[in-house]
N, C-alpha and C positions, 0 to 999 in steps of 0.2 A: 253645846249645852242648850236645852230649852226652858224658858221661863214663862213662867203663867201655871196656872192650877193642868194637870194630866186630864189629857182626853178622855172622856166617860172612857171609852172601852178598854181601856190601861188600866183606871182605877177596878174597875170588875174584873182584873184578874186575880187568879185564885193566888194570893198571896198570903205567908204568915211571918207570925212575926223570927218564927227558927231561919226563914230567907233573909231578914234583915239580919241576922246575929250574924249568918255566915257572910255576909258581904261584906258587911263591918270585919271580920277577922280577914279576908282576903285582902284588905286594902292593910290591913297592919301588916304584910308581909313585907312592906316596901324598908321595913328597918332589915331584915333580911338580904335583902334583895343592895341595897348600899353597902352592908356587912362585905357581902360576897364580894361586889363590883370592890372595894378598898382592900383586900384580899388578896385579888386576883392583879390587882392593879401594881402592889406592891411587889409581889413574887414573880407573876408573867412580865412585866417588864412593859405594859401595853403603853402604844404610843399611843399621842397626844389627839388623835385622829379616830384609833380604837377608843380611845378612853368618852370621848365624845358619842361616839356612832353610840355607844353603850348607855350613856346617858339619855340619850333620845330614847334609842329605847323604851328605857323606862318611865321616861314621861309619858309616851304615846298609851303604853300597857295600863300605868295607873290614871290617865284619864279620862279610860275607857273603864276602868276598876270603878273610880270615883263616881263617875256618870249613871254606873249601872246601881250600884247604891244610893244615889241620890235617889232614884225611879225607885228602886223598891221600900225604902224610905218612905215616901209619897204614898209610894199604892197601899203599905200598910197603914200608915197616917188615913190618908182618907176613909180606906174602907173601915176604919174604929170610927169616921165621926158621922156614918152610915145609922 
C-alpha cells in the first residue's frame, strides 16, 4: 500500500466518479464471497487446510480489491479539487 498524495501522472488519469461507485460495489462482494466459503465449508466437508488455503485467498484478492479503490478514490478526490 502506498501513502503520500498520488503521482501527478495517476491523478490525470481519466477517472469518474461511475469508477469509484463500481469499485466500492466490487469490494462489497466480499459478504458474498464468506457466504459461499461457510456454504461450501459446511456441505463439502473442507479440511482444516482447504479451509485456510481459501481464506488466504480471499485476503490476497480483497487487498488488491481494496488497494485498487483506495487509488480510484484518490484520483477522483484529487482531480474534483483541480
Amino acid at each position: 500500500m502506498r501513502f503520500g498524495p498520488l503521482p501527478k501522472e495517476l491523478v490525470n488519469e481519466e477517472v469518474e466518479v461511475y469508477d469509484l461507485e463500481n469499485d466500492i460495489q466490487r469490494c462489497w462482494t466480499i459478504v458474498d464471497d464468506i457466504n459461499e466459503f461457510l456454504d461450501a465449508r459446511d456441505k463439502m466437508g473442507l479440511s482444516e487446510d482447504q479451509q485456510l488455503n481459501y481464506l488466504i485467498g480471499l485476503v490476497t484478492i480483497y487487498n488488491i480489491r481494496f488497494a485498487k479503490l483506495n487509488e480510484t478514490f484518490e484520483k477522483v478526490y484529487f482531480k474534483k479539487k483541480e
